[in-house]
C-alpha positions in Angstrom: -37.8 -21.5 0.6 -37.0 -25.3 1.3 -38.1 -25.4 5.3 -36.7 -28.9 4.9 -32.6 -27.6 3.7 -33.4 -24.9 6.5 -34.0 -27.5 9.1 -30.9 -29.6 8.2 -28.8 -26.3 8.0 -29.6 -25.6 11.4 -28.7 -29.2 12.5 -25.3 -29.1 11.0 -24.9 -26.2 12.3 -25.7 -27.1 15.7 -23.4 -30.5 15.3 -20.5 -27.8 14.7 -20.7 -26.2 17.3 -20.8 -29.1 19.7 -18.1 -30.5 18.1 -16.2 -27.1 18.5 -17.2 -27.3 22.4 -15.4 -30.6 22.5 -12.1 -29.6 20.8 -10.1 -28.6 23.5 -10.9 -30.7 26.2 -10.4 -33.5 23.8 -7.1 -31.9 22.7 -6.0 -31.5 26.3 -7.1 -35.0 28.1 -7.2 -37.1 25.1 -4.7 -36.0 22.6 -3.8 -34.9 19.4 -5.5 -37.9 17.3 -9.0 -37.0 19.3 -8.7 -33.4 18.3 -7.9 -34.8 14.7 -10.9 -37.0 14.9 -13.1 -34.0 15.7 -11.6 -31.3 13.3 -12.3 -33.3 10.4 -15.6 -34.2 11.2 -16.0 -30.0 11.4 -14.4 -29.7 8.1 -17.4 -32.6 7.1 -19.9 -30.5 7.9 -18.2 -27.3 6.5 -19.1 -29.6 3.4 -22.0 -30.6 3.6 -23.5 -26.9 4.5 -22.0 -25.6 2.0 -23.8 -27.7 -0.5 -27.0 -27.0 0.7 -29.2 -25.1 -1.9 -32.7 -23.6 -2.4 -32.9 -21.8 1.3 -33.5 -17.8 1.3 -30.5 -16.0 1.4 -30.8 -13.5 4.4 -32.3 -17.0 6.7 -28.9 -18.8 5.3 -26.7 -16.0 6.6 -28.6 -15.7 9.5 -28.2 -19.6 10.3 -24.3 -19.8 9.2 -23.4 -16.9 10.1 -24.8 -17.4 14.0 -23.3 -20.6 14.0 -20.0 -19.7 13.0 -19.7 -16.8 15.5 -21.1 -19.1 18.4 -18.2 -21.6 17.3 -15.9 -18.5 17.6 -17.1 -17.4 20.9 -16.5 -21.0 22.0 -13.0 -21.4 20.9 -12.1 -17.4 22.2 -11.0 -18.9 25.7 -8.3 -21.9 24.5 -5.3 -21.7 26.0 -2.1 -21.1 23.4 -1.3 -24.9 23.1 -1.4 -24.7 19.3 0.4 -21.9 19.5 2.1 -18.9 21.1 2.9 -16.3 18.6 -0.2 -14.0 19.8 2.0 -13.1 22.4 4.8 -11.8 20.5 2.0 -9.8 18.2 0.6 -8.2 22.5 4.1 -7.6 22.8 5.3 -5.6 19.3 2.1 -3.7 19.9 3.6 -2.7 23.7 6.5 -1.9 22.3 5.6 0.5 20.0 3.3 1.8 22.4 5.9 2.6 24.5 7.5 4.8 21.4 10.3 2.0 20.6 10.6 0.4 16.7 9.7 -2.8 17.2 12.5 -4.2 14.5 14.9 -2.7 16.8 15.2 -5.3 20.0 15.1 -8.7 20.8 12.6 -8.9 23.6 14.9 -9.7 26.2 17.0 -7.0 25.7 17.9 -4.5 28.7 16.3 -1.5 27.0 13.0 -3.4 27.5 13.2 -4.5 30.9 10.3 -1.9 31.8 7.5 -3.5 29.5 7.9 -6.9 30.7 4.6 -7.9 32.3 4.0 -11.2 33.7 1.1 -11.7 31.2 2.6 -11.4 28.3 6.4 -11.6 28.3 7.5 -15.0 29.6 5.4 -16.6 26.6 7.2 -14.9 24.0 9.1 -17.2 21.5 12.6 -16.8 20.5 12.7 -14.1 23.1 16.5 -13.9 23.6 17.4 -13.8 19.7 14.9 -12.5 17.2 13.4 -9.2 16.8 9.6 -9.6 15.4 9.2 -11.0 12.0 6.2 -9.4 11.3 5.7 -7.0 8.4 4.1 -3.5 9.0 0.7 -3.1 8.1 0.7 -6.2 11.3 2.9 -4.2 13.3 0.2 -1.6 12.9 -2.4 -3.2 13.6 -1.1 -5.2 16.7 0.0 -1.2 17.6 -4.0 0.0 17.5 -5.6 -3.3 19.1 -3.1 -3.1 21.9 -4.2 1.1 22.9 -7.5 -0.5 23.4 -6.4 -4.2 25.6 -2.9 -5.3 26.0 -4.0 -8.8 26.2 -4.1 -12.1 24.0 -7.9 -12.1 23.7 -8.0 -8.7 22.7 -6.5 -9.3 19.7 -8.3 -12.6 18.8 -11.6 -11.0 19.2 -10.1 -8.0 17.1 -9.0 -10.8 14.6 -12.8 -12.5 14.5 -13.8 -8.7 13.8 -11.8 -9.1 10.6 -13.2 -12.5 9.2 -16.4 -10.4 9.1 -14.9 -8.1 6.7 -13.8 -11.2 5.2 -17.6 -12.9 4.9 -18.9 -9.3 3.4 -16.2 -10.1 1.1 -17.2 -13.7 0.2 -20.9 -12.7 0.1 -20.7 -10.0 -2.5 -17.9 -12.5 -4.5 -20.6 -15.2 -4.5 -23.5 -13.1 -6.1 -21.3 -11.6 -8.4 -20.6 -15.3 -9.6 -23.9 -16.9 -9.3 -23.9 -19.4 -6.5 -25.8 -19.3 -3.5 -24.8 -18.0 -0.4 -25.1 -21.1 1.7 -21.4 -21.8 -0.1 -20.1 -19.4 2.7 -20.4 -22.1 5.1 -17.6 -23.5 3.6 -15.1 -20.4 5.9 -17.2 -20.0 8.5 -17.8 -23.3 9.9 -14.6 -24.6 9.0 -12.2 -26.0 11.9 -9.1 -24.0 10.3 -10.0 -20.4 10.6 -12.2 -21.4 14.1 -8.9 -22.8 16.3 -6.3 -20.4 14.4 -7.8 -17.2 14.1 -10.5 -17.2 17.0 -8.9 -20.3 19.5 -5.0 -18.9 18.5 -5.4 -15.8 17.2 -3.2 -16.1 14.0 -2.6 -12.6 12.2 -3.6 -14.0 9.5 -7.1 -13.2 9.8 -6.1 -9.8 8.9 -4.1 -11.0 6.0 -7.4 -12.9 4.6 -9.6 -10.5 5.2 -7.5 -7.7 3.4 -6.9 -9.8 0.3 -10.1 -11.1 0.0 -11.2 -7.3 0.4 -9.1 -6.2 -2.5 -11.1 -9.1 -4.6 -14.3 -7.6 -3.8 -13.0 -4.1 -4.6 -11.9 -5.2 -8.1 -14.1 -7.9 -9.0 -17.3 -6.7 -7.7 -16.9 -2.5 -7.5 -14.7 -2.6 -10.5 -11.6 -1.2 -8.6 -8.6 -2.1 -9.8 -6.3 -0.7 -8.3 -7.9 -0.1 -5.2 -8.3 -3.7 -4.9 -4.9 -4.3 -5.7 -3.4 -1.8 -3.3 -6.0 -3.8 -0.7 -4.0 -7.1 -1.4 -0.1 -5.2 -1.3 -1.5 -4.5 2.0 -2.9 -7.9 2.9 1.2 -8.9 1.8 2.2 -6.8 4.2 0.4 -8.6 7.0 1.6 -11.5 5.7 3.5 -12.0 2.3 1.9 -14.6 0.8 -1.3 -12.8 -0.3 1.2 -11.3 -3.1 0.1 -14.4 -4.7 -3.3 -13.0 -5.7 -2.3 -9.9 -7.5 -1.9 -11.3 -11.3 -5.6 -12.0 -11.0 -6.5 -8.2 -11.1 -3.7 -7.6 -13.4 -4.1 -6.6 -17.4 -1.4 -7.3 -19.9 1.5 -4.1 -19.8 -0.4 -2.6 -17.1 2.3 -0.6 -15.6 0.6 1.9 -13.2 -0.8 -1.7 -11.5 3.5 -2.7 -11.2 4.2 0.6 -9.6 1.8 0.7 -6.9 3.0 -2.3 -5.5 6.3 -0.9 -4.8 4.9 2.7 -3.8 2.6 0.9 -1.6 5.7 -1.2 0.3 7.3 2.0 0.4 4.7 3.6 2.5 4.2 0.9 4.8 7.7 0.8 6.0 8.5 4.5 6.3 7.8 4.8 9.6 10.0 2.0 10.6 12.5 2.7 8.5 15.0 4.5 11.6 16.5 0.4 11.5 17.8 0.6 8.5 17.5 -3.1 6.8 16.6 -3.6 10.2 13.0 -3.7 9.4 13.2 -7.0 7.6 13.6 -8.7 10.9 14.0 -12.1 11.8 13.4 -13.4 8.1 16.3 -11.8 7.3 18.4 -12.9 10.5 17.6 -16.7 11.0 14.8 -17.5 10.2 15.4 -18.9 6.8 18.0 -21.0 8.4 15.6 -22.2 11.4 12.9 -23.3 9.4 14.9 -25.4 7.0 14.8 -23.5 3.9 18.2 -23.0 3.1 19.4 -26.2 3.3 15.5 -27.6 1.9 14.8 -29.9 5.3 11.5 -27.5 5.4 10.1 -28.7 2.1 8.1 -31.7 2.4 8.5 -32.7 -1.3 12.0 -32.3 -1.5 12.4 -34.2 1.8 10.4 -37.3 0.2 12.5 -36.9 -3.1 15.9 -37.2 -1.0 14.1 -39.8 1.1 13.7 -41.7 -2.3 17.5 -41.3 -4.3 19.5 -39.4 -1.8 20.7 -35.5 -1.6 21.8 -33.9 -5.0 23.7 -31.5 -4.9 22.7 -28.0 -5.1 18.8 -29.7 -4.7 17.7 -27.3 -2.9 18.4 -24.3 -5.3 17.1 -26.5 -8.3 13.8 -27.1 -6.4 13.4 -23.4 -5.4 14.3 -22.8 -8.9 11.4 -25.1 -10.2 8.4 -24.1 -7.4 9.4 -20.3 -8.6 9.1 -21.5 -12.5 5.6 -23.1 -11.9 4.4 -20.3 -9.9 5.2 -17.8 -12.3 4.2 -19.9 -15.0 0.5 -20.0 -13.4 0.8 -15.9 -12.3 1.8 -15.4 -16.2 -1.5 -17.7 -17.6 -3.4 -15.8 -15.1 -2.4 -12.3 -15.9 -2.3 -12.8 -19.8 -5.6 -14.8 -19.8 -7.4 -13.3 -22.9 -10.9 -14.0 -21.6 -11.9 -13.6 -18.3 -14.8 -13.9 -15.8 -14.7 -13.1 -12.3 -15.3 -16.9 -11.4 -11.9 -18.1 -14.1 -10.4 -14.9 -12.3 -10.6 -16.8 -8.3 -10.4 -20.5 -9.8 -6.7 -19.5 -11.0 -5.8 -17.6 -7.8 -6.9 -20.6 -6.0 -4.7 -22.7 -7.9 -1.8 -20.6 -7.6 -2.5 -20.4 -4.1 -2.7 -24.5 -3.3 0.2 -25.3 -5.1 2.3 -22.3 -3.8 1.2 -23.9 -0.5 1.7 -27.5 -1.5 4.9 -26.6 -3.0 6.5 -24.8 -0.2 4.7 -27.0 2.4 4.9 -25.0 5.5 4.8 -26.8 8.8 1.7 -24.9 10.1 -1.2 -25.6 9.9 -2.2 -21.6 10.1 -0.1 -20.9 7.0 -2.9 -22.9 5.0 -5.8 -20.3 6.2 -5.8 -18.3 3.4 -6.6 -21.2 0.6 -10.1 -21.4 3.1 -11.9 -18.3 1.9 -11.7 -20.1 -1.8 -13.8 -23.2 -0.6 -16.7 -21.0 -0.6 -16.3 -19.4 -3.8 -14.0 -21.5 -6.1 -13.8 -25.1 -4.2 -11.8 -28.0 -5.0 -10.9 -31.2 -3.9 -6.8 -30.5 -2.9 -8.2 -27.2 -1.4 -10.3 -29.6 1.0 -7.7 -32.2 1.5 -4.8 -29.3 2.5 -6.7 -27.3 4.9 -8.6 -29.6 6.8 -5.8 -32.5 6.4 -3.1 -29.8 7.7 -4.2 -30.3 11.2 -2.4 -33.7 10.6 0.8 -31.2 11.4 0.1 -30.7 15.1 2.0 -32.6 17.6 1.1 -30.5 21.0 0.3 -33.0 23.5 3.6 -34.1 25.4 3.7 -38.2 25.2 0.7 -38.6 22.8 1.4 -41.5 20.5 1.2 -41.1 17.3 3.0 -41.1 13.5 6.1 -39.1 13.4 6.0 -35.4 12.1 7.4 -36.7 9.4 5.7 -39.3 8.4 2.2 -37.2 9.0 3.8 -34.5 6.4 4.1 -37.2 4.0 0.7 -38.6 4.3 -0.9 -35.2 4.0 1.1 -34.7 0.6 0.2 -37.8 -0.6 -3.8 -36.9 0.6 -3.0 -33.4 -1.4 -1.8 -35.0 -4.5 -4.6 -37.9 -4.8 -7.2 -35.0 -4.5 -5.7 -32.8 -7.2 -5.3 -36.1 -9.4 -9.5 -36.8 -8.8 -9.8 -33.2 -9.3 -8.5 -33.1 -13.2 -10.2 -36.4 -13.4 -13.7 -35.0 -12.8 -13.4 -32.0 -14.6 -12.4 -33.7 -17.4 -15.1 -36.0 -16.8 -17.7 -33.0 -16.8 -15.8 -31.7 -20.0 -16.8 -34.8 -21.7 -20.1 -34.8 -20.9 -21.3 -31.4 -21.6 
């Protein structure tokens, strides 16, 4: 073993976690453009330990892995400044532990006036108009954290529990590809999944670790459609993981097509006393809140209009046009005549960057599940988007700085230079093999 990458592991490691311990008090005394500051010099040293070679595996995990849950444990107690949706996942959970569908109230309806601690309830957003948003394999699991703690933390330390699921994952995806496991630095020290899932408890913790579970099923056990039933689920914690499936799919594989819809199926049965209902709030305004209807919410549409003007009928062509490219890159994936595990997680990365370039959500925590994919299948835009989308906060009332807009259009920008160096130096390498 190199004693000498050991010792410079456990430095970086150590200068995460201070710079972790200095996140929030910076955030909350100092601003938005401190926190910035110290994010990205955490996603540096995500980096640089994840390029670190030649140290024994099991000391590696050890050092990384000890790291990354001290970083956890650190940002556990931060107050929901980034972010207050954990409280509507304590509350669905109540809900349904008082018997009631959660798709069936807003919060501040009458019929809930009983459940409304002083802990949880006046924190709730969109309390007086939207019913939960939240799919059902979240609703269930916000249902079994809350019968053990009705509170916040609860769930984020149930949440940290699932990024270890999602590091087993990473771990046995690495070996099976050939690179060292030091690469796993790359998730576990990185600022992104540290303030979201651990400091804000975003559910989409569970939504990473169940997709990358269902790529270690298939890829490494050899179980298809075990792993694929693993990522329907993962889509119903959050949709998005959908994205993944073509890469365990083979050409006219039809039993693959019908699980998907067996599995929804399943999942929402025992919601399913709302009617439509159980759609929620995306199916009751919050396609119009976000912008997406009328394309305000896309930031590459918004820099196109900012350029010639509004078309019209420019949103539906650009919807039209991000749904043609992603199913162009699900199709190359799933038709691929020669694969290898490592092609197999370079093309779901792709599709997912661009899905998340393309539809450039406005926070930060939507871009958590292009992280795991640093480890095992980095690239430059995949750097640039998730450590650059902390560039989206404004959280600090009165801190100077660029306009939400304008920071959405540097990040793009950032995003797009990265991918162009990216095609640049593989083609480099291509050349010189």
């Amino acid at each position: 073993m190199d004693r000498g990458a050991a010792r410079r592991l456990t430095a970086l490691g150590l200068i995460g976690i201070v710079l972790v311990g200095l996140g929030m008090p910076a955030l909350q005394r100092l601003g938005d453009d401190a926190f910035l500051m110290l994010v990205v010099a955490s996603g540096v040293v995500a980096a640089l330990g994840a390029r670190l070679e030649g140290i024994e595996g099991r000391a590696a995990l050890t050092i990384i892995i000890g790291a990354g849950l001290t970083m956890r444990v650190l940002a556990l107690p931060a107050p929901p400044i980034l972010s207050t949706d954990i409280f509507r996942y304590v509350w669905d959970g109540i809900v349904q532990g008082a018997g009631i569908n959660p798709y069936r109230y807003v919060p501040a309806d009458p019929a809930l006036a009983s459940l409304r601690g002083a802990a949880v309830y006046p924190f709730i957003n969109r309390a007086d108009y939207a019913v939960t948003i939240y799919p059902p394999v979240a609703q269930a699991f916000f249902f079994l954290v809350t019968r053990l703690s009705e509170s916040p933390l609860a769930l984020k330390v149930a949440l940290v529990a699932c990024e270890g699921a999602t590091l087993v994952a990473l771990v046995g995806l690495l070996r099976l590809t050939g690179q060292p496991v030091t690469r796993i630095a790359a998730y576990a020290w990185h600022p992104l999944p540290v303030w979201e899932i651990a400091g804000q408890g975003h559910v989409d913790g569970l939504m990473i670790a169940l997709m990358m579970l269902g790529l270690w099923l298939a890829l490494v056990l050899g179980r298809r459609y075990a792993g694929a039933g693993a990522i329907v689920l993962a889509a119903l914690a959050k949709p998005f993981a959908l994205i993944a499936l073509p890469g365990l799919w083979r050409p006219w594989d039809w039993r693959m097509i019908g699980l998907v819809p067996a599995v929804i199926a399943a999942a929402y049965l025992p919601y399913l006393s709302v009617g439509r209902g159980v759609l929620g709030f995306l199916a009751t305004g919050y396609v119009e809140e976000e912008g997406l209807s009328s394309g305000a919410g896309f930031t590459p549409l918004r820099l196109w209009r900012g350029c010639v003007g509004e078309w019209p009928h420019d949103t539906a062509i650009y919807l039209g046009l991000c749904l043609a490219i992603l199913a162009a890159l699900a199709l190359r994936t799933g038709f691929r005549a020669v694969r290898t595990p490592a092609r197999n997680l370079h093309d779901i990365n792709l599709s997912i960057v661009t899905l998340l370039f393309l539809l450039s959500p406005e926070f930060p925590w939507y871009l958590l599940m292009a992280v795991p994919f640093l480890s095992i299948a980095a690239t430059l835009p995949g750097w640039a988007l998730t450590v650059g989308g902390f560039m989206l906060y404004d959280v600090v009332p009165g801190d100077p700085q660029l306009s939400f807009e304008a920071r959405s259009a540097l990040l793009a920008a950032v995003v797009a230079a990265a991918g162009l160096a990216q095609v640049a130096l593989v083609r480099r390498q291509g050349a010189s093999r």
